[in-house]
N, C-alpha and C positions, 0 to 999 in steps of 0.2 A: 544669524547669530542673535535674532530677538530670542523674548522671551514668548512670541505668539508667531506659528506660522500660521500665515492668512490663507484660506484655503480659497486663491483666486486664483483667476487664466493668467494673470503675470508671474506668480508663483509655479507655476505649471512651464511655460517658458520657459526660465531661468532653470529650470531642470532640464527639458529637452537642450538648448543649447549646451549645456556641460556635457548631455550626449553626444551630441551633435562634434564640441570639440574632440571628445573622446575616440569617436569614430574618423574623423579627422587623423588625429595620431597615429591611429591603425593604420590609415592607407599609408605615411611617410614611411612605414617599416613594411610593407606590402610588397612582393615583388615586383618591379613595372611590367605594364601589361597582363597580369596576371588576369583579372579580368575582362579585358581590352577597354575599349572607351568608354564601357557603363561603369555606372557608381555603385556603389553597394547596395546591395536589396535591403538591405537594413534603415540606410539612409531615406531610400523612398518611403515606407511602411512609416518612417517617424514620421517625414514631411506629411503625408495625407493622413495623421491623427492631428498634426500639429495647425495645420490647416483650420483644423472643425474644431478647435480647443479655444486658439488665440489667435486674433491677428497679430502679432508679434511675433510670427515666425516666421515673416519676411526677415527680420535681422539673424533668424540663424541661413535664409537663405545666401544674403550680404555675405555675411562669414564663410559659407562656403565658396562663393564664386569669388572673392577675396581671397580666400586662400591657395583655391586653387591657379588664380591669375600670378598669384607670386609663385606658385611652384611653377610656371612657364616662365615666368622672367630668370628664374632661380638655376633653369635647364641650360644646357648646353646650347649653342647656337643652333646645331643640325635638332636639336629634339624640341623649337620651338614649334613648328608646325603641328607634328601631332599633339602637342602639347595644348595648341588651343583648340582641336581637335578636340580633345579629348575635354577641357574646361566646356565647349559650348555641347557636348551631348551630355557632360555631370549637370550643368546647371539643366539643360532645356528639358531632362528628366525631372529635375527634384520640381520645377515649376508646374510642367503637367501634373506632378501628383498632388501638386500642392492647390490645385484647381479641383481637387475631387471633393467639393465642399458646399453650402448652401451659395456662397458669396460668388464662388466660380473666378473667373479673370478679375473680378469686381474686388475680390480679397487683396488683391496684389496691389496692399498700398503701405505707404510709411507708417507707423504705429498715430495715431490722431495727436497724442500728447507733443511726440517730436514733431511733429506738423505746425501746432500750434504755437511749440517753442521758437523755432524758427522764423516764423510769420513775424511774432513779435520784437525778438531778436532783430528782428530787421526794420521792424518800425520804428524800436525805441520810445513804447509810448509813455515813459516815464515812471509816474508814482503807481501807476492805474496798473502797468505792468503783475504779471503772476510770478511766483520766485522762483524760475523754472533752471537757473543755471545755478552751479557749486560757485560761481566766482563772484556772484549776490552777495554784499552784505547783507540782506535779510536770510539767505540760507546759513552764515555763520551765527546771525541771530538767535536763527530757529532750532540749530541743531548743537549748539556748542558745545552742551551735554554729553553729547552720543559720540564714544570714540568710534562706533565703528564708522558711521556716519563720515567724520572725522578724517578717518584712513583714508579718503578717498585720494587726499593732497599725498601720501607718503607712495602709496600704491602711482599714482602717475609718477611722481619720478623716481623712484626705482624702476620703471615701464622704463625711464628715457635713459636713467643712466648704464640699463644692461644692455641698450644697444649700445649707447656709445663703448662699454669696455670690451662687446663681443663685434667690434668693427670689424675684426679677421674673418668670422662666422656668419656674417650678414648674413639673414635670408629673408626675401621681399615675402614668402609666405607667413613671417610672420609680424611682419612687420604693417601690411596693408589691411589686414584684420584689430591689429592692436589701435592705429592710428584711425581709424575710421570709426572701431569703439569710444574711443576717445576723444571723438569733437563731436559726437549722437551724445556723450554722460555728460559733453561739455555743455552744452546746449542745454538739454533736459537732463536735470539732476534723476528723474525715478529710473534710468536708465544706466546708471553708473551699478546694479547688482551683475546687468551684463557685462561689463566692459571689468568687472572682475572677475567674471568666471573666464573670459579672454584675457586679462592682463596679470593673474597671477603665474596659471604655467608659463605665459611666453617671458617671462622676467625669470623661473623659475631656472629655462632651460638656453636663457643667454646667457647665467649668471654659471650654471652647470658648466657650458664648454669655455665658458671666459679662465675659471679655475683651475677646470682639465689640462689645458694648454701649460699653463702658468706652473704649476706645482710641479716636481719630480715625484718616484712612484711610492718612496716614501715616505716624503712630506707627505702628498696625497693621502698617503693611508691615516698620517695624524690627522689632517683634516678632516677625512671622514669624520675617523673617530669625534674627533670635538663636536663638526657639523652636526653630526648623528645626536650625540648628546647635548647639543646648544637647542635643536630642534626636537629634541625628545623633551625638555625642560619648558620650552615656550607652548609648544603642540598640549603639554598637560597644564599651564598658566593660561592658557587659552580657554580650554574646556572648563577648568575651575570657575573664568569667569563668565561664560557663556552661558554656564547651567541657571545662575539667577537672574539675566540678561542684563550686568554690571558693562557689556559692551555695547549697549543701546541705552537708551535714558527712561526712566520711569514707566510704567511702572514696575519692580523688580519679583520674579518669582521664580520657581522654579521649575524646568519642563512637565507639561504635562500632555498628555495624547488624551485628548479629549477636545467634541466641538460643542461650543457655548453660544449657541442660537442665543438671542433676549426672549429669555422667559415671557415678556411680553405677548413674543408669536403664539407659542403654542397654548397661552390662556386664550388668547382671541379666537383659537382653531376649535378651541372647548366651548365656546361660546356660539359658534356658529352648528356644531354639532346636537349640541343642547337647544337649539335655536330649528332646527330641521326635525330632530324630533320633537319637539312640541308644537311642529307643524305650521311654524309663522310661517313658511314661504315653500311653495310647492318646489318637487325635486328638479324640475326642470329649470329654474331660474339660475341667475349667475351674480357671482361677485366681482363688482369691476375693482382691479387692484392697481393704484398709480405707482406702486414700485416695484419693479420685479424681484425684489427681498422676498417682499411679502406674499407675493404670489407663487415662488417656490417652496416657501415655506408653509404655506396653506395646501400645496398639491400634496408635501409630505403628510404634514398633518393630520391634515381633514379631507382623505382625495372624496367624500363623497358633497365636498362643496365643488361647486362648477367655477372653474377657475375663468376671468375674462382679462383678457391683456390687449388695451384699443388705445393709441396714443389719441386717435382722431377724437373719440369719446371724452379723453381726456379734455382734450385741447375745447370743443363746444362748451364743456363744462366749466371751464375758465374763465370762458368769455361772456358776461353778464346782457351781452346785444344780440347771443346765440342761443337764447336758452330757450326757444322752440326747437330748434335742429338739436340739442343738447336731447330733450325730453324724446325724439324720435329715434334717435340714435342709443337710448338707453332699452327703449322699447324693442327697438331691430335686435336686441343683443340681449335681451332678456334679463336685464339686470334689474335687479331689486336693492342691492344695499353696493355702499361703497365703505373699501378697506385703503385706511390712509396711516401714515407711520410717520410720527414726529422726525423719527433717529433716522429716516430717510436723508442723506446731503443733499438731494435735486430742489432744485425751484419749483418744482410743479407740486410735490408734499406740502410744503411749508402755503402757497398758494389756493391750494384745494381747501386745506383748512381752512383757512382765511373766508373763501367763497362759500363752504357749508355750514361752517358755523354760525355764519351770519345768516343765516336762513334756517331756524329750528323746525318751523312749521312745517317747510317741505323736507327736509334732511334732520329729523332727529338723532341725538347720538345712542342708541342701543348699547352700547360697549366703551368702555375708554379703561385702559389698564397700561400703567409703564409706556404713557405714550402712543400706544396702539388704539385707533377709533374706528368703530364701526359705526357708519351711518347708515340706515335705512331711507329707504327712499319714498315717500307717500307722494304716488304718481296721481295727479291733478286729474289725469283722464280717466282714471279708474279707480277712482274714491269711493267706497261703497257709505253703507248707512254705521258701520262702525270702524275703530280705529284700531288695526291689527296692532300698533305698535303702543297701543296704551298699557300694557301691561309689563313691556320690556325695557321702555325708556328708561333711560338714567336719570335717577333725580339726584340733582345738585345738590337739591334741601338735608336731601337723607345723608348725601356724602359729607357736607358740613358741618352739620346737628345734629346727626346719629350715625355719627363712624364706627364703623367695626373698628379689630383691637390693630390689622395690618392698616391700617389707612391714618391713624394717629402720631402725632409725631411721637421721635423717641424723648422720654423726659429728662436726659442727661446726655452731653455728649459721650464718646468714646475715648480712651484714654491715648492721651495723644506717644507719634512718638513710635517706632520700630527697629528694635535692633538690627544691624546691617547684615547679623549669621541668618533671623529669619526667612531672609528669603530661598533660602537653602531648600525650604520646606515649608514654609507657609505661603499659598496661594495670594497673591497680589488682593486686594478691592478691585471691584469690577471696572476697567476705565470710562464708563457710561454707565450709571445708576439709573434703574427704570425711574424712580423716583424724579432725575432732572426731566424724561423726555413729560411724563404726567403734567407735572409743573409748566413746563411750555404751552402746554395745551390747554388747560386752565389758567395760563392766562391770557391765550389768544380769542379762549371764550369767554374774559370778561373782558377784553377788546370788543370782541363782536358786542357785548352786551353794551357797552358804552355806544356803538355808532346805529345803535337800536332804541337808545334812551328817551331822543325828544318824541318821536312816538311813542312812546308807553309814559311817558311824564303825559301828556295831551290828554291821555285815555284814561288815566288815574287821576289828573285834575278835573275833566269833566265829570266822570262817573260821581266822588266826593261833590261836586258841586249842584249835580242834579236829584241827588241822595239830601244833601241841606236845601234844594230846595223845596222839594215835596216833603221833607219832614217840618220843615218852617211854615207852611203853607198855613196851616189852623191860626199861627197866629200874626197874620200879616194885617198890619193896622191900618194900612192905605196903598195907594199903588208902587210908593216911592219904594218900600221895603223890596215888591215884587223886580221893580224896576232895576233897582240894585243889584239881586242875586244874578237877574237873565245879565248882568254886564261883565258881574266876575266867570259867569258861567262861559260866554262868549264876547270877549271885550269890542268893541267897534273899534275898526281901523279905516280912518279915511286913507281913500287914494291918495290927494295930494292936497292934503295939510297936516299942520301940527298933531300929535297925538292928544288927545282927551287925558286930563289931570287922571281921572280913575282907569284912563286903557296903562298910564304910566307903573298905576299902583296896584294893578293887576298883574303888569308885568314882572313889579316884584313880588307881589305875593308868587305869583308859577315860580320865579327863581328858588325863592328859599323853600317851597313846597319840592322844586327838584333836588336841590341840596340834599335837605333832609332824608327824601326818600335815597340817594344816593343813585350814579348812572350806573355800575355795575352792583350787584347783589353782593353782598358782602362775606356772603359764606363761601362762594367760589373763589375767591381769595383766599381767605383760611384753608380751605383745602389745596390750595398751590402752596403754600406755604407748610403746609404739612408734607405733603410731598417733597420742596425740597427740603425739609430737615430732616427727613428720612435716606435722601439723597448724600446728605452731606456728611449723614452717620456711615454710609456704609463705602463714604468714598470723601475723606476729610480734602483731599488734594483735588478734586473736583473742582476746577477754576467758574466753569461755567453753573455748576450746583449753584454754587454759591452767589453769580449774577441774577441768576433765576430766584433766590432768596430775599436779594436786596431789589430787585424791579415787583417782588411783589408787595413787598413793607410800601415801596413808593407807587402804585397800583392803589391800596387801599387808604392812602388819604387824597389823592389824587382823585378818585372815582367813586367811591362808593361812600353811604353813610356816616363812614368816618372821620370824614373830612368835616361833616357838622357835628361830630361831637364831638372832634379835637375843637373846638372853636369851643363849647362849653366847658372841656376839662386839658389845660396845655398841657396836664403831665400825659395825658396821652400823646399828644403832638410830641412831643420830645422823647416821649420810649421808642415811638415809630422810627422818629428820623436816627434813633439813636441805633435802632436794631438796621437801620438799610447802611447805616455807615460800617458797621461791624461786617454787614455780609459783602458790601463790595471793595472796602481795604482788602479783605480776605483774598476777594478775587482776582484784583490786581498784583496782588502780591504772588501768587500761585503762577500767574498767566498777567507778565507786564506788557503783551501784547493785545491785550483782549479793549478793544479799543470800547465797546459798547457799556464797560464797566466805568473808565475813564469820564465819558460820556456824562453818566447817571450822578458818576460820585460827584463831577463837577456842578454839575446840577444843587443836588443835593447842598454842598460847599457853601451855596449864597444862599443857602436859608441859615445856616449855624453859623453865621457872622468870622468866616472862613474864608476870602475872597482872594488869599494869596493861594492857599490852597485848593481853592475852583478855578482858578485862574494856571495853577500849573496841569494840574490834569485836563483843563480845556483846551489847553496845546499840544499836549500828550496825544488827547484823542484827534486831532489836528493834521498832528504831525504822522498819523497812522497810515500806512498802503490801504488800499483799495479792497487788496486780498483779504487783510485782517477785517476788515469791516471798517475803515477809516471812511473819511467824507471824499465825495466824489469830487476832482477839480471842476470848476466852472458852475456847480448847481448850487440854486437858488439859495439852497440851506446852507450849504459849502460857505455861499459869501455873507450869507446871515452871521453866522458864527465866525467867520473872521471882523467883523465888524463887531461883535460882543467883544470878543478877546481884547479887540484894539481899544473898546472905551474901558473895558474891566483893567487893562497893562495901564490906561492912563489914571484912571482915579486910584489907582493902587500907590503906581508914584508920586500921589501928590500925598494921600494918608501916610505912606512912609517920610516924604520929610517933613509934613507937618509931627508927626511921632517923635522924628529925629527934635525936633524942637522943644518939644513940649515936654520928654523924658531925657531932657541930658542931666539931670542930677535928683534924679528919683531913685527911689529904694527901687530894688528887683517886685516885689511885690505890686507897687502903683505902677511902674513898666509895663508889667505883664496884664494888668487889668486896662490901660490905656489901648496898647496894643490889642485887646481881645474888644475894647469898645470901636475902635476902628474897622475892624471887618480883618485883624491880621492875626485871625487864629492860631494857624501854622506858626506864626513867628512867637506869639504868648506860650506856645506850648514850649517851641525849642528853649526859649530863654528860662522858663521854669525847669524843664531838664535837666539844666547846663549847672544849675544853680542847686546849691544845699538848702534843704529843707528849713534851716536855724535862718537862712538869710530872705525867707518869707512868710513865716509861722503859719500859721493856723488856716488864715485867711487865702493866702496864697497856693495852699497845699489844698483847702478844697477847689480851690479853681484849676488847677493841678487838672485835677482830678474829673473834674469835668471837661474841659479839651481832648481830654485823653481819650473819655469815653464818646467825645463828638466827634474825634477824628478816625476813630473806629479800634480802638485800641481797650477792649472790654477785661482783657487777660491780664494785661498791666492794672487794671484798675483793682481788679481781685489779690493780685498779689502784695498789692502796698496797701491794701488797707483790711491789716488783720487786727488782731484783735492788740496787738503792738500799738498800734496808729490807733486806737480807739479813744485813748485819754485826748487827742487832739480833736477828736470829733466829740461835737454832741450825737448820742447811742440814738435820735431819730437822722441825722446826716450819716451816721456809720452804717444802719442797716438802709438807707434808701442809696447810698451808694452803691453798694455791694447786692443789690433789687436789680438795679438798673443794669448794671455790670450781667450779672449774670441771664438779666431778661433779653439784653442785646446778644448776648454767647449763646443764646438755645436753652441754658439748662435750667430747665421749667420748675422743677422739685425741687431747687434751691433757693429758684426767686421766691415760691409759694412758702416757704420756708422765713426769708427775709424780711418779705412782706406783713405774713403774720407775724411777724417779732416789731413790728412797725406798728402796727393796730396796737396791740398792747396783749394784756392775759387771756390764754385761749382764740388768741386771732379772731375775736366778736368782741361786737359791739355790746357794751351792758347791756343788763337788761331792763326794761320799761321798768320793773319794780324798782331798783335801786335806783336808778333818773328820780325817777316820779319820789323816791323817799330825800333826794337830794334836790329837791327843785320845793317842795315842801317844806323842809328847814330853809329856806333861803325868802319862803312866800310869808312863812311863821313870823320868823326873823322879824319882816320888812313891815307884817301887818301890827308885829306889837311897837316899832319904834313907830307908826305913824300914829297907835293909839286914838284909833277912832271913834273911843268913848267920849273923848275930849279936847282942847286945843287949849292950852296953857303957851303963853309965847316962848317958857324958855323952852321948851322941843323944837320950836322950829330948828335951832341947827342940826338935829340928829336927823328931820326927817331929811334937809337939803342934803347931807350928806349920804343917808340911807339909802336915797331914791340912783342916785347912780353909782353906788355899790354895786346894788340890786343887780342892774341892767347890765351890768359890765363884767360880774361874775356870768350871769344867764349866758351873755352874749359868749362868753370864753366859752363856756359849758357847751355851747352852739356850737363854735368854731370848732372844740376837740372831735366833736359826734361828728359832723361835719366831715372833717380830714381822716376820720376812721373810714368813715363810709367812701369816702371817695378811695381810700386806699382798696377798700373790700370790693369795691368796682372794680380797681384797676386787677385786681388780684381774678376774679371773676374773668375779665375779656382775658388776662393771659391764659389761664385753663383752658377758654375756650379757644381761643388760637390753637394752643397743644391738643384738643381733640378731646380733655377730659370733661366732658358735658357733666358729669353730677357731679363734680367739683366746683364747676362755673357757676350751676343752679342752686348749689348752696350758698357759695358767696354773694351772689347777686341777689337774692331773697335775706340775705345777712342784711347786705348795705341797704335794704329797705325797709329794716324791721321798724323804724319811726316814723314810714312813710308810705304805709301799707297800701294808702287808696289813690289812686291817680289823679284827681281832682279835688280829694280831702282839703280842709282850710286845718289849720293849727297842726302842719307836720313839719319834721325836718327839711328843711330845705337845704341841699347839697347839689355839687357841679354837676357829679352824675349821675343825678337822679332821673333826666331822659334817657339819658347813655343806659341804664340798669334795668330799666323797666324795655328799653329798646332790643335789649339785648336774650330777655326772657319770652318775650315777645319771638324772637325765632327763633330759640330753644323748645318752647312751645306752645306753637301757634294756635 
């Protein structure tokens, strides 16, 4: 009753068994003995497809030797004997046939899921446990939504109340099938579609003769009649709502016969075919594929790539203390490149990444599209004099700094919001956007690039320092100069004593030299981040989209560059932290299970002076299973973060009644600012909500406004501050709200928009003529009141008064240019986040038009005047 059939081996099952019952039925209306003690040749032909399809067709074996053990208890005394007679040659047939398979006797086992439900069921291992049973409070969690899900509580007991009302009609045949289904769905909830393909007829047809019995031949007929029409009614309200899958939960569309591979595949398939004709890898070599997704879908695809499926392969490659048997085993197998898939759910996907990414030199990535990465493999024993894969690699630089027009983010969101007839006819959003799996994978490669950093920080601080020192060399005045550079160059470390005053000061210089340069490259960022807001356009309910948005906002001041130039300009520190708040509220809100957003946001929380509110979602993520991604009991971090929580729950309660103290008879306004100076953001916010506008004016209402936007609430911020609320704001707090607001929301075209209405006329900065004509009258001004022809005492007060006019008009003049340009920066890196590079090159060449030469004396000096020139600098290098 979804709105997608899965085109899997359990799908495939739950078909065969409804044959299977159906054929069943047949034999009860069969003559006895008709065919003597064999089963129907039909039955056999199903079992030995059903064999090679799924192992799950031990449970339709179950149901038949179930059934048929009850039609021998169900027999006459005298017709017990051939009765099991005749059950032990149906089963010992269907089993032979059922052995005509690769598995043989070795197939003949419980499905692994009920295996494993079991196991655990019996251990009881608490939080750690999987939600494998219907009688899980986390299954009522997970599914609350989904009536069909849902039915499974109605369907069992109407299962139990048609035996009890067909007690005259017992029959153990259908009763040992029903009850058997029903402790396998009890156990393992993915098994409860069988235990309704068994527990709908057999309710259908105890409920049939329980009626029969009951009714005269009359009534009977009215019954029909109504039956017929009660279920003619429901049978077409059913179908009504099945077509948009209003019987399942999200997301809702309407049928469609069609299979929707991820576009992903078959661009990679294109890529390798285009990759064989241009001849990078001769026809004989192979691609080793960790998922067998992707390895089916590469045989369709592209059969003239050599498909390779080696777990063992795998597994050397894993292992970072095997990577000589890894390289031999690659060679035994002829493999050249490896095919990995983010949207793979195995350990070993998500693992492989992790292993090759951090190794560019030997595993380049050739390919990365929607998640899908092909790495090539530059075999150490057969490296010639040039680099096959120099021409194919992906470069980062290009994807960041010169994006095509698909690789951009979109520069407005979508409009929100679906009427509930659409799905009648309008295809759902894809439930996985290639755009999220992309983003995962960029930012597993600026992970890699971070646990790569202190080497490459080493190798960029000696080369710079070996470069100063042979350029210094002509003018080195004595040894001490020399002496100097060789100590920054390589600082001495004694064994065992104190460190040297200058090994100290070396240390920090390398610090802030690594800072600055930043551990991860900062474009690989931007490009996750454009992917997922591309993600989030084309799939707004995306819980995870939207985690992968906000871990990568905290990614880029966390790791790369950014972080020192949030340190020169905080309104960047504060759009950052403001845009990862906006994306993970999102996400929690979407998916209040998604424990890893919880996590972040809590994180996040104690930097915006928000500690009630990192303090509840740090229990949230806490308080999560195992399954969801919650913390493991007993590990090391498990007891770390309870020991956070325990000191964040106690300094909380002491800020609260020192609050209670300090605000028992304050206006709402100094309330809500106390409480926001205490770390009780959450609480400043709700009391501002609760409260009318008139009973905190002007004051109150911007701070409103800003918790709103710290707490991730960008949509509220747009909507109360129109152009209504404007008289309350000064027109630069009105448009830098509604900047912020909308830079945290995605939509780029209207911050760019806000932004420049913030700069002032034309979104530029004047121009040098009119500065230099107004800095002129002010020089004029200054040099006739000081009257340099002469000195009469009585001017001395014009000139005391003149001289810090002067400075103080200049200095304003400064600070305006100033705060434009720092605007014209921030305006610049958001373009560039968005992808629109000669939008970014414009504003950034804007905000330096006073500040043309990088080392000039007599230019404007502004916050982001590194941040500007740093940012053109990898625009174009």
């Amino acid at each position: 009753m979804g709105s997608r059939l899965l085109l899997q081996p359990p799908t495939v099952s739950i078909l065969f068994l409804a044959i299977v019952l159906y054929f069943i039925v047949r034999e009860e209306t069969r003559i006895p003995g008709a065919n003597g003690p064999w089963p129907d040749w039909r039955l056999v032909v199903l079992f030995a497809i059903w064999a090679n399809v799924d192992g799950r067709f031990v449970l339709g074996l179950g149901a038949v030797a179930l059934f048929w053990l009850g039609r021998v208890c169900d027999a006459p005394q005298d017709g017990v004997r051939a009765g099991l007679r005749r059950w032990a040659v149906t089963v010992g047939v269907l089993v032979v046939a059922s052995c005509f398979s690769p598995s043989h006797v070795n197939g003949l086992r419980w499905p692994p899921e009920l295996r494993t439900a079991a196991v655990e069921l019996w251990k009881r291992t608490g939080e750690a446990r999987a939600v494998n049973s219907a009688f899980d409070r986390a299954y009522l969690d997970a599914f609350r939504d989904s009536p069909a899900a849902l039915s499974y509580y109605p369907l069992l007991a109407l299962g139990l109340l048609s035996f009890l009302l067909n007690r005259r009609g017992w029959r153990w045949a259908r009763f040992l099938p029903w009850v058997a289904f029903a402790v396998a769905s009890g156990i393992q909830v993915r098994l409860v579609p069988f235990f309704a393909i068994v527990a709908g007829p057999v309710a259908a047809w105890n409920l049939q003769e329980f009626f029969a019995r009951r009714a005269s031949a009359p009534v009977r007929r009215g019954v029909r009649y109504v039956g017929f029409g009660s279920a003619s009614v429901l049978a077409l309200a059913f179908l009504v709502c099945a077509w948009p899958g209003w019987l399942q939960g999200p997301p809702f569309e309407p049928r469609q016969w069609v299979v929707e591979p991820p576009p992903s595949l078959s661009q990679g398939a294109d890529f390798l075919r285009r990759a064989h004709a241009g001849g990078l890898w001769p026809a004989e070599t192979g691609t080793l594929h960790v998922s067998p997704d992707t390895a089916a879908a590469f045989a369709w695809y592209c059969p003239e790539d050599r498909v390779v499926r080696d777990e063992a392969a795998v597994g050397h490659l894993l292992n970072f203390e095997d990577i000589d048997n890894a390289r031999q085993r690659l060679r035994a197998l002829g493999v050249t490149r490896v095919v990995v898939h983010a949207a793979d759910p195995s350990a070993p996907s998500d693992q492989m990444l992790d292993r090759l990414l951090v190794d560019p030199g030997e595993w380049p990535v050739l390919h990365l599209t929607g998640g899908l990465v092909v790495f090539g493999w530059r075999d150490p024993g057969r490296r010639g004099a040039t680099d096959p894969y120099a021409d194919w690699e992906v470069d980062f630089a290009r994807l960041a700094f010169r994006p095509t027009a698909s690789e951009v983010a979109p520069p407005s969101r979508p409009l929100k919001g679906q009427r509930w007839w659409d799905a009648f006819w309008k295809p759902a959003p894809p439930p996985r956007p290639p755009g999220r799996d992309e983003a995962a994978v960029l930012l597993r490669k600026a992970a890699a690039e971070v646990r790569l950093a202190p080497r490459r920080h080493v190798a960029a601080w000696e080369a710079s320092q070996a470069v100063g020192l042979v350029g210094a060399a002509s003018g080195w005045s004595d040894p001490v100069d020399a002496a100097l550079r060789l100590t920054l160059f390589q600082p001495p470390i004694p064994q065992n004593a104190p460190l040297p005053a200058i090994t100290r000061l070396t240390f920090v210089f390398q610090q802030q030299f690594a800072l600055d340069r930043g551990h991860a490259p900062v474009g690989i960022l931007y490009a996750a981040i454009r992917a997922a807001r591309r993600a989030v356009a084309e799939n707004a309910a995306d819980a995870n989209a939207h985690l992968a948005l906000g871990r990568a906002y905290l990614a880029l001041l966390d790791s790369t560059a950014e972080q020192s130039w949030a340190n020169r300009v905080p309104q960047l520190l504060k759009i950052r932290q403001l845009q990862a708040s906006a994306a993970l509220n999102r996400a929690v809100a979407l998916n209040p299970r998604l424990a890893q957003a919880h996590l972040e946001l809590g994180r996040l929380y104690l930097t915006l002076s928000c500690a009630d509110l990192a303090a509840a979602h740090l229990r949230t993520f806490r308080n999560t299973p195992v399954l969801w991604g919650g913390p493991k009991p007993g590990d090391r971090a498990t007891e770390s973060l309870d020991a956070e929580i325990a000191r964040l729950t106690k300094a909380l309660e002491h800020e609260r009644g020192e609050f209670s103290k300090e605000s028992a008879k304050s206006s709402v306004s100094d309330r809500a600012e106390m409480a926001a100076r205490r770390g009780l953001g959450g609480a400043a916010r709700d009391l501002l909500l609760k409260s009318d506008v008139a009973a905190f004016g002007a004051v109150g209402m911007e701070l409103e406004l800003d918790l709103l936007l710290r707490t991730g609430r960008p949509d509220d911020v747009l909507e109360w501050v129109t152009s209504e609320a404007r008289g309350s704001l000064s027109d630069f707090t009105y448009h830098s709200l509604r900047a912020q607001a909308f830079i945290a929301a995605g939509e780029y075209a209207n911050a760019d928009a806000e932004l420049t209405a913030m700069i002032g006329p034309g979104g530029q900065l004047p121009s040098t003529s009119q500065v230099g004509k107004e800095v002129a009258g002010l020089v004029g001004k200054t040099l006739l009141d000081e009257q340099p022809a002469g000195f009469i005492l009585p001017q001395l007060p014009w000139r005391t008064l003149g001289r810090p006019e002067f400075e103080n008009r200049i200095a304003e003049r400064s600070r305006k240019l100033a705060r434009s340009a720092d605007i014209l920066m921030l305006r610049g890196l958001v373009a560039l986040e968005a992808g629109n590079i000669d939008r970014a090159r414009e504003s950034l060449h804007a905000a330096l038009a006073f500040s043309p030469n990088r080392w000039g004396g007599g230019q404007l000096a502004f916050n982001g005047q590194t941040v500007a020139r740093d940012c053109l600098g990898l625009i174009d290098p």
